[in-house]
C-alpha positions in Angstrom: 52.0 125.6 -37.8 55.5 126.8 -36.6 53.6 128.3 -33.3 53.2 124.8 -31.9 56.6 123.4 -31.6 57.6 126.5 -29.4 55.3 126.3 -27.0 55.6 122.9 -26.7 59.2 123.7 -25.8 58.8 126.1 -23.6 56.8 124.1 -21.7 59.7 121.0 -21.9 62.3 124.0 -20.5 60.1 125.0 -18.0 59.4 121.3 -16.7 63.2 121.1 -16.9 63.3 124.2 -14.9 61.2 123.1 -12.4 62.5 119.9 -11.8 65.9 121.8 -11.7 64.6 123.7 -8.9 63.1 120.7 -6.8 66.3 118.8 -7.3 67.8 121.8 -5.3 65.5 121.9 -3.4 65.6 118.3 -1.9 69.4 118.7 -2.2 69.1 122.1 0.1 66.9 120.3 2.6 69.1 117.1 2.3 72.0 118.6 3.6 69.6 121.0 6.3 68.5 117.4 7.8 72.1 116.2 7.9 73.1 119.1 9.7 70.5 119.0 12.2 71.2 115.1 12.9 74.8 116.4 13.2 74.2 119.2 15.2 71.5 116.9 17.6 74.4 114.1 17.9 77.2 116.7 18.8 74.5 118.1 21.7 73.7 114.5 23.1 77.8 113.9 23.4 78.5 117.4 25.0 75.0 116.4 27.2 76.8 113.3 27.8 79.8 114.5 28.8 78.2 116.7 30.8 76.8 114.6 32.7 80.0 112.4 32.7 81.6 115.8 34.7 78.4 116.2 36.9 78.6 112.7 38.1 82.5 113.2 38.4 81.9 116.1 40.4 79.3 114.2 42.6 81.1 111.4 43.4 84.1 113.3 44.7 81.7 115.5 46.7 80.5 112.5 48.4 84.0 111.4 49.1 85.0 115.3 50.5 82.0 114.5 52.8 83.2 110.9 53.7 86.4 111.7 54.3 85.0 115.0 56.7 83.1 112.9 58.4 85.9 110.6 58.9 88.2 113.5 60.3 85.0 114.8 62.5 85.0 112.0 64.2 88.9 111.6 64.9 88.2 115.4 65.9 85.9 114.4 68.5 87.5 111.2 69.6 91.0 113.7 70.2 88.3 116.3 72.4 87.4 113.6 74.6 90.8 112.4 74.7 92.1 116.0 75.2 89.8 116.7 77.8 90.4 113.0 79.8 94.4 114.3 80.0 93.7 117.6 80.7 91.5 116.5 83.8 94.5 114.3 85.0 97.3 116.9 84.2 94.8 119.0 86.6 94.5 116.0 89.2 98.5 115.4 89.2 98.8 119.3 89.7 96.6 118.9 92.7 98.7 115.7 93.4 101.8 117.9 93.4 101.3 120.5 95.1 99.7 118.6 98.2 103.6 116.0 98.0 105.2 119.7 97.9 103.3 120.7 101.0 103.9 117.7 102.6 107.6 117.8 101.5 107.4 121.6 103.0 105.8 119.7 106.2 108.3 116.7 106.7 111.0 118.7 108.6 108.6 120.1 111.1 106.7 116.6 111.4 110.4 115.1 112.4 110.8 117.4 114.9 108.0 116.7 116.4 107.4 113.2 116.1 111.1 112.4 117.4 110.5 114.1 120.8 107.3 112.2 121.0 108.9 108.7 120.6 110.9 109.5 123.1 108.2 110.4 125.4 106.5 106.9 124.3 109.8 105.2 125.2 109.9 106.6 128.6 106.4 105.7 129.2 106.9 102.1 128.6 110.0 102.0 130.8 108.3 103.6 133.7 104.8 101.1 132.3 107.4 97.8 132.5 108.8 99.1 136.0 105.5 99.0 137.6 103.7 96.0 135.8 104.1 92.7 137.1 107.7 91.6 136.7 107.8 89.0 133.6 110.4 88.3 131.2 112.2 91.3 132.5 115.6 91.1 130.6 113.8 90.9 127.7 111.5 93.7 127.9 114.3 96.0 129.1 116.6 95.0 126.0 114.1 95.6 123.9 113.5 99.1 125.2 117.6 99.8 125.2 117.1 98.5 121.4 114.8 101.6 121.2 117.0 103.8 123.0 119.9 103.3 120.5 118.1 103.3 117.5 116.8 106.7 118.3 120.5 108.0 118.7 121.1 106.4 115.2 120.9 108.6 112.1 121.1 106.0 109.2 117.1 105.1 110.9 114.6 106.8 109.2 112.0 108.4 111.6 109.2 106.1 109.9 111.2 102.9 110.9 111.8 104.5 114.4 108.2 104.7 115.2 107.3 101.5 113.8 109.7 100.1 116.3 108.1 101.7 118.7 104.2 100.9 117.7 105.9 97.5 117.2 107.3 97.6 121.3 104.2 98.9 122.4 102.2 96.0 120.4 103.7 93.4 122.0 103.5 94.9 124.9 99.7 95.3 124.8 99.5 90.8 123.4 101.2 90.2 126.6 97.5 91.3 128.2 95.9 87.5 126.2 97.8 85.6 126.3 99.3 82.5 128.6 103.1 81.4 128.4 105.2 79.8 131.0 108.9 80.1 130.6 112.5 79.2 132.8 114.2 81.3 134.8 115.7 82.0 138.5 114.6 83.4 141.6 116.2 84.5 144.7 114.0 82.0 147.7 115.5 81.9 150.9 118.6 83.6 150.3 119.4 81.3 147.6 118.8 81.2 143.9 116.8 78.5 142.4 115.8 77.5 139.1 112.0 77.8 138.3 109.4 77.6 136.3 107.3 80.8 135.9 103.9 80.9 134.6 102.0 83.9 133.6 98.4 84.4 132.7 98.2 87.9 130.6 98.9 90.3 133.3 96.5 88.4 136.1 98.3 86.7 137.6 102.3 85.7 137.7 103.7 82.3 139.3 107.2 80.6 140.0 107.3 77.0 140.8 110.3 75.2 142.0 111.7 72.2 140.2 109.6 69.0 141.7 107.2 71.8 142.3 108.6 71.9 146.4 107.8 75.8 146.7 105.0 77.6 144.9 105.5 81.2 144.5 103.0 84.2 143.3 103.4 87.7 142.7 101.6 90.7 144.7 101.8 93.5 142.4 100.2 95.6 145.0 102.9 94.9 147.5 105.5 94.2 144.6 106.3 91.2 146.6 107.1 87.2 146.0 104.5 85.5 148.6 104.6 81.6 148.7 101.6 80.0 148.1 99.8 77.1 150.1 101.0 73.9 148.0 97.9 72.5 148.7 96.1 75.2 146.9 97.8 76.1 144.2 100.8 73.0 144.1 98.6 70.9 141.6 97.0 74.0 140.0 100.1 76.1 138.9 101.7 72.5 137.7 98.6 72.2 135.4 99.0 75.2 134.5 102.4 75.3 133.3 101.5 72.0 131.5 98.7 74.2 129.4 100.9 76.8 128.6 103.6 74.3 127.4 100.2 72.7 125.0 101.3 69.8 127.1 97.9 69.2 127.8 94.5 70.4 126.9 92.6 74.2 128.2 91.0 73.6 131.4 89.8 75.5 134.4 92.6 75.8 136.9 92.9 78.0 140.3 95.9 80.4 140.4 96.7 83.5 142.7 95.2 86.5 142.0 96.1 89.7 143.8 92.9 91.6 145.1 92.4 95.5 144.0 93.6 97.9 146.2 90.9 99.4 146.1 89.0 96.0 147.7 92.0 95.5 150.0 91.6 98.7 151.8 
């Protein structure tokens, strides 16, 4: 009878004891779970901060590269820049020292092209003394002109022989052209007032006022001849007329001197 009650008690304190334990138990793995969930959050922030650094670090690699691309690109741009000045720096080198050679050359080039003006000079002189004798005064102040600008050291040489070419042009359009101009001429002793007409360097006349006396050069015999006025009266008149652009281009007749050649 007083066996029962105790082991109905030990069994109430072991229940109690068990329960006990499985209350720690879920307590233990209560907090275990907590710390896990803790634990897991704490990874997924450092995991997301991570990847907040990675992605950082990425986006200023792509600008490093952006902006190196950028500075490649000047880099070229300044090559092919570089290299387009260094070819001219070369080409005004070359430039230079051609002007310095010519600069070396320009005292020697004076004194030889002043020595040939002057040759050209005397051969237009002695040219104007044997062509046919038109607009004489003229051509022989133009050639003094010449003479004193060669004595004349504020004249460049350049200038000189443009003057010259120049003399020597004009000369030469006297060949093509027509022109009748005043002047005076010693006939019969006397000088009279005419009217000369020349045709390039073919032919040469002198007509009296009223057209009374016809004249024509011989350049072979360097002499005035008179012409027959019913020849060449009418034609040199014309003629003079044309020249004048008194009257329209025509065909007219006028004294030409044969070759000497033909005449011998």
């Amino acid at each position: 009878m007083i066996s029962k009650p105790n082991t109905q008690r030990l069994r109430l304190v072991a229940l109690g004891s068990a329960l006990t334990t499985i209350g720690f138990v879920a307590a233990v793995n209560a907090a275990t779970i907590q710390e896990i969930t803790d634990a897991g959050e704490a990874r997924t922030d450092a995991a997301a901060a991570d990847q907040k650094r990675v992605e950082a670090v990425a986006d200023q690699t792509d600008q490093i590269t952006a902006d190196f691309k950028t500075v490649d690109k000047v880099v070229d741009g300044l090559k092919v820049y570089n290299s387009l000045l260094q070819r001219q720096i070369d080409n005004q080198e070359t430039e230079k020292t051609a002007l310095a050679e010519s600069i070396d050359n320009v005292a020697l080039i004076e004194r030889q092209i002043i020595p040939l003006m002057t040759r050209m000079i005397d051969s237009l002189e002695q040219f104007i003394q044997l062509d046919t004798p038109f607009l004489l005064d003229e051509r022989n102040a133009r050639l003094n002109r010449l003479r004193g600008m060669m004595e004349r050291s504020d004249v460049t040489a350049a200038e000189k022989l443009r003057q010259v070419l120049e003399a020597f042009s004009i000369e030469t359009d006297y060949g093509r052209t027509i022109e009748a101009y005043k002047g005076s001429l010693e006939i019969e002793g006397n000088i009279r007032e005419v009217d000369f007409l020349r045709i390039g360097r073919v032919s040469l006349s002198a007509q009296t006022v009223g057209g009374a006396i016809t004249k024509g050069w011989n350049n072979n015999t360097r002499e005035w001849e008179e012409l027959s006025p019913e020849t060449y009266k009418a034609q040199v008149a014309q003629g003079l007329r044309i020249a004048d652009k008194q009257v329209a281009p025509d065909l007219i007749v006028v004294p030409v001197a044969a070759p000497r050649g033909a005449a011998q």
